[in-house]
C-alpha positions as CSV (number, residue, x, y, z in Angstrom):
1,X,0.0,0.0,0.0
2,X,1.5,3.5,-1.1
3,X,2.1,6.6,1.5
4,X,-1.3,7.9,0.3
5,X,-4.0,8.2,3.3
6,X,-6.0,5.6,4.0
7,X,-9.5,5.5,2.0
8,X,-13.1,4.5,3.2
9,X,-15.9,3.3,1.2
10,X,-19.0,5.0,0.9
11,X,-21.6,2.0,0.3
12,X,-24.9,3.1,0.0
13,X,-27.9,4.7,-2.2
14,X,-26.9,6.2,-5.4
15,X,-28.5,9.7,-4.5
16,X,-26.8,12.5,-3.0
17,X,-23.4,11.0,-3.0
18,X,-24.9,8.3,-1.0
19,X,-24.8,10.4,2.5
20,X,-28.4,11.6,2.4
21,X,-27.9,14.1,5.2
22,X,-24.4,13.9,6.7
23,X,-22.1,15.3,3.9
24,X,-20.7,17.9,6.0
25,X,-19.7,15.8,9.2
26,X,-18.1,13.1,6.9
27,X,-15.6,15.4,5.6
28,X,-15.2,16.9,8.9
29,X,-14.5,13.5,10.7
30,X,-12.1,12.4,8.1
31,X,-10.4,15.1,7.4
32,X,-6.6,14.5,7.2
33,X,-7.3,11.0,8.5
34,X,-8.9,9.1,5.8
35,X,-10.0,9.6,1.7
36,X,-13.5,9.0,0.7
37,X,-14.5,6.5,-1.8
38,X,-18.6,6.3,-3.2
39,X,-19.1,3.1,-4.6
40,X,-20.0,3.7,-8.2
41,X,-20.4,-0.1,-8.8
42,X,-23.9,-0.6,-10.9
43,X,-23.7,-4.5,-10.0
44,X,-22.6,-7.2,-8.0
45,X,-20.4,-8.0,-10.3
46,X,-19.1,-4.5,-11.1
47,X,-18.4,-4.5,-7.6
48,X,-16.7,-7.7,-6.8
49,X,-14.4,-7.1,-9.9
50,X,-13.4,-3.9,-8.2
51,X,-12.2,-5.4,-5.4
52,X,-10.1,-7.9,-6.9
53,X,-8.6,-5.9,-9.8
54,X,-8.0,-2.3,-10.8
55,X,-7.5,1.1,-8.5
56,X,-10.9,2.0,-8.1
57,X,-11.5,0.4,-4.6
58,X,-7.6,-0.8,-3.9
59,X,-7.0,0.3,-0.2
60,X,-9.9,0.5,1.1
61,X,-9.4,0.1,5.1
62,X,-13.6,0.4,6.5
63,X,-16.5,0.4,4.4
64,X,-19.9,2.6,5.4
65,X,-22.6,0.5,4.4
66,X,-26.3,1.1,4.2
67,X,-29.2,-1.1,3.0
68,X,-30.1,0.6,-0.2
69,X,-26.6,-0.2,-1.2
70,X,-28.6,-4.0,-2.0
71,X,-30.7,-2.5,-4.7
72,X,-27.4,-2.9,-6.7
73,X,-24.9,-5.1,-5.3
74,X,-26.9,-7.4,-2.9
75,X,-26.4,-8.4,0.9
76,X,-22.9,-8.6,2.2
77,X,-22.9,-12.3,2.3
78,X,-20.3,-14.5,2.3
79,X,-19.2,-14.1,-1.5
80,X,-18.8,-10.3,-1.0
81,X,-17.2,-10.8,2.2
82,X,-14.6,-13.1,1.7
83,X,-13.8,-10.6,-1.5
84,X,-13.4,-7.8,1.0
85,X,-11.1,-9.9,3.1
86,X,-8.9,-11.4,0.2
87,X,-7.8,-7.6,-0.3
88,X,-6.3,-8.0,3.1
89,X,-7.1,-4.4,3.9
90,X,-10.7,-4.0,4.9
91,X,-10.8,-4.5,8.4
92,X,-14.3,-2.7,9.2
93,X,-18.0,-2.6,8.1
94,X,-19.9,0.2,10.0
95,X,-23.8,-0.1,8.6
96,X,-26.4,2.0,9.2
97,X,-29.3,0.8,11.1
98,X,-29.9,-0.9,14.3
99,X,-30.8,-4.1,12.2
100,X,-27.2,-6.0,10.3
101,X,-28.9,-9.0,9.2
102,X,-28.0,-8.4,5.2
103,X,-24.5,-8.8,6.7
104,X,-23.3,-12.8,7.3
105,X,-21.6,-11.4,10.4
106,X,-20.2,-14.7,11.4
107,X,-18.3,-14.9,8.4
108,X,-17.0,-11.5,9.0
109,X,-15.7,-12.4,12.4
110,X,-13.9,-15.8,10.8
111,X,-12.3,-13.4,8.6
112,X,-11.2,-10.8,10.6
113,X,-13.6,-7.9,9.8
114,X,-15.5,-6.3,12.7
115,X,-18.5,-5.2,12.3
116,X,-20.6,-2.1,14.1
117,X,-24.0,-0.8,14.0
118,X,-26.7,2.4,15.5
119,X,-28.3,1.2,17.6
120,X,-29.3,3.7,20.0
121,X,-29.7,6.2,17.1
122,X,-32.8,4.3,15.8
123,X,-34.8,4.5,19.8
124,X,-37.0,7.4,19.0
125,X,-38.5,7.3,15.9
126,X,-38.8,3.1,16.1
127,X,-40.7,3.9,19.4
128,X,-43.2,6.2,18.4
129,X,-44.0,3.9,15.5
130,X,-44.9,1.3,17.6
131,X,-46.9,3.3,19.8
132,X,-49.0,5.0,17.0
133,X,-49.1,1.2,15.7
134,X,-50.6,0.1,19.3
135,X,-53.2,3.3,19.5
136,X,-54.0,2.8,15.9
137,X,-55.0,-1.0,16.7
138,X,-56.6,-0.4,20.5
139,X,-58.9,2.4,18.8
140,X,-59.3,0.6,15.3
141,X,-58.1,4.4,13.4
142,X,-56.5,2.9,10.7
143,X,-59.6,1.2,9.8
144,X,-62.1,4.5,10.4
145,X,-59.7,6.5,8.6
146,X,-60.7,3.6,5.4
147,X,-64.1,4.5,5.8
148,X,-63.9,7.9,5.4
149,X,-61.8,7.8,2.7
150,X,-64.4,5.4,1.1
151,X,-67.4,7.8,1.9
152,X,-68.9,5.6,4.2
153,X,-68.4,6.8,7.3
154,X,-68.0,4.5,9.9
155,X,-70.0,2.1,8.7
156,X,-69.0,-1.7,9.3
157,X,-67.0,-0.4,11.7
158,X,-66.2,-3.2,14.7
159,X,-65.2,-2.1,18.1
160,X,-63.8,-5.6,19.0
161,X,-64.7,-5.4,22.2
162,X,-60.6,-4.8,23.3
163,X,-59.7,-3.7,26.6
164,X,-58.3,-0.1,27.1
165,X,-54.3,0.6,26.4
166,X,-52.8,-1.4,28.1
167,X,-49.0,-1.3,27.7
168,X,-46.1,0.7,25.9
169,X,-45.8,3.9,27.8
170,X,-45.8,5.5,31.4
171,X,-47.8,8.2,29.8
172,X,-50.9,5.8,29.8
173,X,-52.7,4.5,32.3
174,X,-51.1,0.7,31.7
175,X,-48.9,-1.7,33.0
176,X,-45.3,-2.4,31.2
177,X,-43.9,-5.7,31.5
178,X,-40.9,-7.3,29.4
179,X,-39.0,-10.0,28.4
180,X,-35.1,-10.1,27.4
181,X,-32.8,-12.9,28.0
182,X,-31.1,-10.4,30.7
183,X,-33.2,-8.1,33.0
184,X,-32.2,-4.5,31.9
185,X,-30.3,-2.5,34.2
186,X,-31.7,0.6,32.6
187,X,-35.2,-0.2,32.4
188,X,-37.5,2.2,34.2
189,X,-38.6,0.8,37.9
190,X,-42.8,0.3,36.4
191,X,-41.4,-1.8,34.3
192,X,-41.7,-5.2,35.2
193,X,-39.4,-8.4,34.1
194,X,-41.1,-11.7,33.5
195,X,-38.7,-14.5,33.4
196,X,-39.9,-16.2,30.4
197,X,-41.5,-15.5,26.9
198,X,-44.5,-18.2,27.3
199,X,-45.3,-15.9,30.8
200,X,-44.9,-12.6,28.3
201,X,-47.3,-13.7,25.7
202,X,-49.9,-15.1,28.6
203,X,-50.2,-11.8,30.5
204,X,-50.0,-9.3,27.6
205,X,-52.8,-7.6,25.6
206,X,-50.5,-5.8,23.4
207,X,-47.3,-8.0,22.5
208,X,-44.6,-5.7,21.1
209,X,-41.2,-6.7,19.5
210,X,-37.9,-5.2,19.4
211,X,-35.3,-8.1,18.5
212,X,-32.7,-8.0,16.3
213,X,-33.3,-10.8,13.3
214,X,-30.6,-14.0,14.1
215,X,-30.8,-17.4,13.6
216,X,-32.2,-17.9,16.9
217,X,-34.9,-15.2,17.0
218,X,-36.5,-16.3,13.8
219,X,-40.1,-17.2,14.2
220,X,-39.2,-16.5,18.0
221,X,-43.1,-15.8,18.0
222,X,-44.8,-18.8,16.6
223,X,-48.2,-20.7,16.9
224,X,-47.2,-21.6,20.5
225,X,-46.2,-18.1,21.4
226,X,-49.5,-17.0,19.8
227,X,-52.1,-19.1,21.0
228,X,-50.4,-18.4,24.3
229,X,-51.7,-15.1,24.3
230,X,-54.9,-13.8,24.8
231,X,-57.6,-14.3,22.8
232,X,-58.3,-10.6,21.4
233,X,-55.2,-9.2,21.8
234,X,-52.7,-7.4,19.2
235,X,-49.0,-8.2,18.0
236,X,-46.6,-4.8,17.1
237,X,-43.7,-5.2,14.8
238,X,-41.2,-2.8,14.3
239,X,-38.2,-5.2,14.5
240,X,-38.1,-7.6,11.5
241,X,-40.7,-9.3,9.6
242,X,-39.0,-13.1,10.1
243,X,-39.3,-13.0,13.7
244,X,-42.8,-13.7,13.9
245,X,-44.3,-16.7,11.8
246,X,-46.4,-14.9,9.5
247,X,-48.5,-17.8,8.6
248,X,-49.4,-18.8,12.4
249,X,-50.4,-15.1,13.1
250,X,-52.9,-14.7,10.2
251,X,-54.2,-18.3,11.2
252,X,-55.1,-16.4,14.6
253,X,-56.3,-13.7,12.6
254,X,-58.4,-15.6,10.9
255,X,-60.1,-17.1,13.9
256,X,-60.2,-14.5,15.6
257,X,-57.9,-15.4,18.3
258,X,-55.8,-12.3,17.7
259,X,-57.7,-9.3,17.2
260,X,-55.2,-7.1,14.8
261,X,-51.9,-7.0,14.1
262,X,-49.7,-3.3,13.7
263,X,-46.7,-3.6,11.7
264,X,-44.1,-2.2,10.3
265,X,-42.0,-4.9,8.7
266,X,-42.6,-8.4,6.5
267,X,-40.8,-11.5,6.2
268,X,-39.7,-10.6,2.1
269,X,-40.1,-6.8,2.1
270,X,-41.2,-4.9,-0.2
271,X,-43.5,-7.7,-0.8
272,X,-46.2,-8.1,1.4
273,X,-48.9,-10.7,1.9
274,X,-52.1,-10.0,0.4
275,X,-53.8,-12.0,3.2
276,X,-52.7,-9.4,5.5
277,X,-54.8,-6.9,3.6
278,X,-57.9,-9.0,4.4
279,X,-58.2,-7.3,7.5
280,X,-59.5,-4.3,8.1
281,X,-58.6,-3.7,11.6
282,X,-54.9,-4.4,10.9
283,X,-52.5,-1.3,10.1
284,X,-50.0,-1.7,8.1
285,X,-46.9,0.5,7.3
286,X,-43.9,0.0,4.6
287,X,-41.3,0.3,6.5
288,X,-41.7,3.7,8.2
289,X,-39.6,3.6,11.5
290,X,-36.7,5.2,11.1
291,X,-38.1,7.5,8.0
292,X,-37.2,10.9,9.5
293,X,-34.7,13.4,9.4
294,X,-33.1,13.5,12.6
295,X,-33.1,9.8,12.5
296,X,-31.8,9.7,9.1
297,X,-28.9,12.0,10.6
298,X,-27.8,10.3,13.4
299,X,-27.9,7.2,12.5
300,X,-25.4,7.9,9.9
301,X,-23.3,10.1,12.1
302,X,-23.4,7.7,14.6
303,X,-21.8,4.8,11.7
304,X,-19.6,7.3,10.4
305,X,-18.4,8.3,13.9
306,X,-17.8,4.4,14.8
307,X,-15.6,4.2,11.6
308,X,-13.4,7.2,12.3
309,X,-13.0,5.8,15.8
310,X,-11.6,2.5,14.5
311,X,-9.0,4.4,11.7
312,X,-8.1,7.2,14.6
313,X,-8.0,4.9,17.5
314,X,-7.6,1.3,16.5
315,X,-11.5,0.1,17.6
316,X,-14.7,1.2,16.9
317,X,-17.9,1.3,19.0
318,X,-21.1,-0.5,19.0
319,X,-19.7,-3.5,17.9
320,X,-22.2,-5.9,16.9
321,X,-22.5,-9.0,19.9
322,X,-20.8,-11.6,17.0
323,X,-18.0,-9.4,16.8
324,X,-17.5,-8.7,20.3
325,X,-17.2,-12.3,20.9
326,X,-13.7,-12.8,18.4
327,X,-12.5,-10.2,20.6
C-alpha cells in the first residue's frame, strides 16, 4: 500500500453522493485521516471485480454501508465478504441501522472484519412507530380512517370489544412488562421483568417486539407463542418481519384469536402478503420507523463516527455482539 491516506468506502444509495444528510460531518471527521471513496459499482459483479482488480476500490481500510446499497450489489454475504477480506485491507464494516442481518456477520468475524451498528440512534423514531401502531390497533383508526376515505363513514366499523391501552408507555394508564434474556439494568422501575417468553405472551394484551433478526430469533413468535396469548389481543412489529411466523399469526387472525396485528415490517419486504390486507382492523406500514430526518442523521453520524473511531484509535464502538465475541 502506497504513503497515500487511507481510504473508506461509501456503500450506500446512489442519490446524493450516498450520504443523504451527513455530507458535511463526513468530511469533517475524516479530514486528514482518511480519503473518501462512493461506490459507483452498478452490479454485483461490477463491484466484486473492483475489489479484486484495478484502482478503483484498492485500499480500502472500513467500508460505510447502508441497506439501499442492495438495490445494486446485494447483501454482504459470504461471497462479497470473503472478496473484501482477500484484499487483506478491509478490516471494518460500519452499517447503518440498528438491524445488520443483510450482513453474514459470522463470516465476518472468521475473517477478521468487525462489524458495528446504530443502535441507540434508531430508539426514537422506532418507538413512536410502535406506539402509534398500538393506538392505531386499541382504537381501530387505521380502519375508520378507510371509511372515510371510502365515503362511508364508519359504517362496518367493529369495536372488537378490546380492553383499554394497556402497555407501551408511562404516559398511559397501563402496566409495562418485558421479556429479554437479561433483566435490563436501565429499564425504568414500572417496568416489570417476567422471566420467560411463554409468561410474556400469557399476560399481555398488546405484544410488542424489538429483537434484532438472528438465527435464533426467527419465528421466536410462533403458533405456540401466539395461541399463548390472549384471545383478542394485538401483535406490534417494528423489529423484523422473520421474527414472527407470519402464517401462524394470520391463522389467529383468521379465527379470531388475535384481534389485529400493527406492523411495520414483512418476512420478504417490499413484498407483502395480500392476506394481510384482508383485514380491516390491521395497520399496516412500509417500513416507516426510522423515515425521518433526525433519525436519518444520526444514524449515519453515529456509523460514520464508529468508523473514524476504529482508523483514529484502533477500535470502533457499537460493535455488533458476534464481533465482540472474536475479541
Amino acid at each position: 500500500m502506497s504513503s497515500r491516506q487511507p481510504r473508506i468506502l461509501i456503500c450506500g444509495s446512489i442519490l446524493a453522493g450516498n450520504l443523504v444528510w451527513a455530507h458535511e460531518e463526513a468530511r469533517q471527521l475524516f479530514n486528514g485521516l482518511a480519503d473518501i471513496v462512493v461506490m459507483d459499482s452498478p452490479n454485483r459483479a461490477d463491484f466484486l471485480a473492483g475489489l479484486k482488480t484495478g484502482k478503483r476500490y484498492d485500499g480500502i481500510v472500513g467500508i460505510y454501508r447502508h441497506n439501499t446499497s442492495a438495490d445494486r450489489i446485494g447483501v454482504f454475504d459470504e461471497e462479497i465478504i470473503d472478496a473484501l477480506a482477500e484484499t487483506g485491507t478491509v478490516k471494518w464494516i460500519a452499517h447503518n441501522g440498528a438491524g445488520y442481518d443483510q450482513i453474514d456477520v459470522l463470516r465476518c468475524a472468521k475473517k477478521g472484519i468487525s462489524v458495528s451498528n446504530t443502535p441507540g440512534a434508531v430508539d426514537d423514531a422506532t418507538a413512536t412507530t410502535a406506539l402509534y401502531l398500538i393506538i392505531s390497533c386499541l382504537r381501530n383508526y387505521a380502519w375508520a380512517e378507510q371509511t372515510l376515505r371510502q365515503g362511508v363513514f364508519k359504517k362496518g366499523l367493529n369495536p372488537g370489544g378490546l380492553m383499554m391501552l394497556a402497555h407501551l408507555v408511562h404516559a398511559f394508564p397501563m402496566r409495562v412488562v418485558y421479556y429479554s434474556r437479561n433483566k435490563s439494568a436501565n429499564a425504568p422501575e414500572w417496568c416489570e421483568y417476567v422471566d420467560s417468553m411463554e409468561r410474556l405472551c400469557r399476560e399481555s394484551d398488546v405484544l410488542s417486539l424489538h429483537v434484532p433478526l438472528r438465527d435464533e430469533t426467527v419465528h421466536l413468535v410462533g403458533e405456540k407463542e401466539i395461541r399463548a396469548m390472549k384471545k383478542g389481543s394485538i401483535i406490534v412489529n417494528t423489529a423484523r418481519g422473520k421474527v414472527v411466523d407470519e402464517e401462524a399469526m394470520i391463522r389467529a387472525l383468521a379465527d379470531g384469536h388475535l384481534w389485529s396485528v400493527g406492523l411495520d415490517v414483512y418476512p420478504n419486504e417490499p413484498l407483502v402478503n395480500p392476506r394481510l390486507l384482508e383485514f380491516p382492523q390491521n395497520v399496516l406500514l412500509p417500513h416507516m420507523g426510522t423515515e425521518n430526518q433526525d433519525s436519518q442523521r444520526c444514524m449515519e453520524v453515529r456509523a460514520l463516527t464508529n468508523l473514524r473511531d476504529f482508523l483514529r484509535d484502533g477500535q470502533g464502538k457499537d460493535l455488533v455482539p458476534e464481533s465482540r465475541s472474536k475479541l
